[in-house]
C-alpha positions, 0 to 999 in steps of 0.5 A: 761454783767453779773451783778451776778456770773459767766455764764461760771462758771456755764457752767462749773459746768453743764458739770461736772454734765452732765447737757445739757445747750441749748443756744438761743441768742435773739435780745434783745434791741438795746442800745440807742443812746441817752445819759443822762448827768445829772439829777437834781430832788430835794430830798424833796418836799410837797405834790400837789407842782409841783415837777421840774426835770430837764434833760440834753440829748445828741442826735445823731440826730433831732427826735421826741419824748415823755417824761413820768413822773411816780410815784411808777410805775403810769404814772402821765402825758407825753409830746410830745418834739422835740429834736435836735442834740447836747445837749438837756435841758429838764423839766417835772414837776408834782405833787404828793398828797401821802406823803411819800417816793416815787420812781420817773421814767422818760422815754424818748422815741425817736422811731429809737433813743432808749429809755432812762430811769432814776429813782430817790428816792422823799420824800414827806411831808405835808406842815404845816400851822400856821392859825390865824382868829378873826372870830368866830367859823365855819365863815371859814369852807368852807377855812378850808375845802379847806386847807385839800382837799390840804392836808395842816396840819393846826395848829390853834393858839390862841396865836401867841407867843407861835408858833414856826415860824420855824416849819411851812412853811406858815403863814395864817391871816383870817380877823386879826388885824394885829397891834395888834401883838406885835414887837417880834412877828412882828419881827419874821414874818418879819425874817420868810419871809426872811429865806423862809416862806410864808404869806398870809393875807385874808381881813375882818374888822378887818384891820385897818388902822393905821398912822405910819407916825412918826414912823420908819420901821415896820417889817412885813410891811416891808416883806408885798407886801402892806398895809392897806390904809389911810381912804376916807370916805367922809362923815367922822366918828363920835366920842363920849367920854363918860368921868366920872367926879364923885369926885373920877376924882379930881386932876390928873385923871381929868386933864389927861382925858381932856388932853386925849380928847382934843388929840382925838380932835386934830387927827379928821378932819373937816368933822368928828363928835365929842361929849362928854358927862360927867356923875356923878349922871347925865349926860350932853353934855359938847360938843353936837355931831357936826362936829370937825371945830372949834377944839379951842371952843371944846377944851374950852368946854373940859377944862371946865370939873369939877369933883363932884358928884357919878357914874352912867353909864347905863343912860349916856351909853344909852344916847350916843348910842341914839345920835349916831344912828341917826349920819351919818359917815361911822364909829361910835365909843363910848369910855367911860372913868370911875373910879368907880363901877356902877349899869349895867342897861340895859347896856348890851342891849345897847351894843348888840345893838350898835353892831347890828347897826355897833356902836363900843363901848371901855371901859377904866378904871382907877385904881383899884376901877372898875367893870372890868368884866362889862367894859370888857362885854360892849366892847366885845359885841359892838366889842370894846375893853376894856382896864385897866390902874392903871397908868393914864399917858397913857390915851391919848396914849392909847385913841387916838390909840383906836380910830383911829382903830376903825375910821381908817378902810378903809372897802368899802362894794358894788357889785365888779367884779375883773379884772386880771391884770397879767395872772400868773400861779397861776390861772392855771385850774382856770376860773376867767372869771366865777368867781362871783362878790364879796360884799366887800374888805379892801382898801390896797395900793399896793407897787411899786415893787409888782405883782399886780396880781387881782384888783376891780374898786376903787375910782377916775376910779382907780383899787384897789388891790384886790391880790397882791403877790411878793418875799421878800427874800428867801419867799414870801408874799400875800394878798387878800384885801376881805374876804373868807367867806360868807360876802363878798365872799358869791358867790364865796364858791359856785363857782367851781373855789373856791377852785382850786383857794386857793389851787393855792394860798396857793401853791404859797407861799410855799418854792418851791423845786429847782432842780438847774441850768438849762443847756443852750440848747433847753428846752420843757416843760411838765406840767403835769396837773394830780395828783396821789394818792396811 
């Protein structure tokens, strides 16, 4: 079968030219017996995913046989199958590191059967990261360190408004706080997921938990396989309100901040811990540090407040951190609530300080007439926040919704070891039996129709998720209630399995390349576990 020009013609020519053409007729290769009746490979495809390619064969006769896979000509892996007359559904998988645009080869061998070859063109690209973290600087080197042996391109963001979600294929939040995203952004996500994106959230404390018992649907919640659990501290939270009465509080300001504070008041449970100190000139304990029984006499004592005096807050600031440090609570949290301008003292000191001794400090000012560089220092550097209303009429909102975050964490911090619930793929040439103990996780509860996949020991001889994944739309979502850095997760970094087990991760959630419908017949697998690089 001639594939170029014409042999007889060039025969012909010969004898014109008196040229002698000596003719030798070889063996040659038996034509198969084996008949290939369709391919289904995709044409795009990331980087490390395992690629599927899906063949269907028709054979004369039961055989033994092998198939390779190859890439550029490179052998990436090769199975034994057992074929059976008739028609045969057959599925090799394999990875590719290299991007680019690569020529993949199949060959079927199947001894007295003949063998039988297809190829096909792949293009192949890195999948793109959208990478958000409120740890500081180098707190996520060796994660980071992981996403590039896997050739993840990582794009940082500080501002997720500004990313645009379409350009990526995965989504990573290390230790964020997630209710601070704004309802677009949530929305986007949530769409994001839908349309086949994928999200990973990794713990750490800034997860907090939020009620959101009256309000309706949240979008991200809703494309997120669980969420932050409702604390169970036993031994409660403590709460101090530092609250400004100088004269520049009369009339309004002052009737909207005991408002602010009896709301506070009301959302505490039994066992926590309330205090509020009032200052002008001085300060005073207008309701001692005590536990939040009797709601009705604090909340007398609280409408007892009356403006007069100036402003000093270092000394009243340093008073209320001195209380709580001796206060028990699995949480400690300081507001302090101010109009006017005042000497910095040794504030500062304080707020270092209290961070130190896990004692949270927010400020809120009032209007225009405020120090907001000094407020804004004093919560950063006690982990709180700082907020700045020139309309008053949002305190309580913005008062009860500061401290519920900053009691509401459900961090549990002890020695764990996991337990695999699901032997899934994704800890394919992972050993999680060597994997080391961890040193903390975020309580998360899981949704009914999750994959539970990993959990630690919980509370009451009841597991907690530890990884939770599933399928929401055309993408999926993951979390992993600990962390990934050297807090809680100190021994793993230096575990062999670590970044085998991220890599696997990470792959999961990313759009995975669809060869089609599979065929009905006898299907073998080949599950190529090597890798290639050119």
């Amino acid at each position: 079968r001639e594939t170029l020009g014409s042999a007889a013609r060039a025969a012909y020519q010969a004898r014109q030219l008196g040229i002698p053409v000596d003719t030798v007729v070889l063996p040659g290769r038996p034509e198969p017996q084996l008949k290939l009746t369709s391919l289904r490979m995709p044409a795009v495809a990331f980087t490390g995913e395992k690629i599927p390619i899906e063949i269907t064969v028709e054979s004369p006769a039961a055989a033994k046989a092998t198939i390779e896979i190859l890439a550029e000509g490179k052998s990436i892996g090769q199975s034994p199958i057992d074929l059976t007359e008739g028609t045969n559904s057959l599925r090799a998988t394999g990875s590719i590191v290299t991007p680019g645009a690569i020529s993949v080869t199949g060959i079927l061998r199947a001894g007295d059967l003949g063998e039988l070859r297809f190829e096909q063109a792949l293009s192949l690209r890195r999948p793109r990261v959208l990478y958000m973290t409120q740890d500081p600087p180098g707190m996520e080197s060796h994660f980071m360190g992981v996403l590039s042996a896997a050739q993840f391109d990582v794009v940082p963001s500080a501002d997720l408004r500004r990313a645009v979600l379409d350009d990526y294929q995965l989504a990573i939040f290390n230790n964020y706080d997630l209710e601070s995203l704004p309802m677009p952004t949530r929305i986007g996500l949530e769409r994001f997921v839908q349309r086949g994106g994928g999200v990973l959230v990794i713990g750490g404390e800034h997860n907090i938990y939020v009620d959101k018992k009256d309000r309706p649907p949240d979008p991200l919640d809703l494309a997120m396989p669980a969420t932050v659990a409702p604390p169970k501290s036993p031994e409660g939270t403590s709460v101090i309100l530092i609250v400004d009465k100088s004269s520049s509080m009369e009339g309004r300001k002052m009737e909207l901040a005991r408002l602010a504070a009896i709301g506070v008041v009301e959302n505490l449970r039994p066992i926590d811990y309330v205090g509020i100190l009032i200052f002008d000139n001085s300060h005073q304990w207008a309701v001692p540090l005590r536990r939040a029984e009797d709601k009705n006499m604090i909340k007398r004592l609280i409408a007892g407040i009356t403006p007069d005096g100036g402003t000093q807050i270092a000394p009243a600031l340093a008073e209320a951190y001195k209380r709580m440090a001796t206060a028990t609570g699995a949480y400690k949290h300081i507001v302090l609530l101010t109009d006017g301008i005042s000497e910095e003292g040794d504030s500062l000191s304080v707020a270092k300080d209290a961070s130190e001794r896990r004692v949270t400090i927010s400020t809120v000012g009032l209007g225009q007439d405020v120090n907001r560089t000094y407020l804004e220092k004093v919560a950063t550097a006690a982990r709180g926040k700082s907020y700045f209303l020139t309309d008053p009429s949002n305190l309580e909102q913005i008062l009860l919704k500061d401290v519920m975050e900053h009691t509401g964490s459900t961090t549990v911090e002890k020695t764990l070891e996991l337990k695999v619930i699901q032997k899934a793929e994704v800890f394919r040439d992972v050993a999680l039996e060597t994997a080391p103990a961890l040193k903390g996780y975020v309580r998360f509860d899981a949704k009914k129709d999750a994959d539970l996949l990993l959990a630690v020991p919980g509370e009451d001889r009841k597991d907690d998720p530890l990884l939770v994944r599933w399928q929401y739309g055309l993408g999926r979502a993951a979390v992993f209630t600990s962390d990934a850095k050297a807090r809680w997760a100190e021994g793993w970094i230096g575990w062999k399995g670590f970044d085998k087990f991220w890599a696997n991760v990470l792959r999961d959630l990313l759009p995975h390349a669809q060869s089609g419908e599979r065929s009905e017949g006898h299907t073998s697998e080949l599950q190529s576990r090597q890798s290639i690089s050119y």
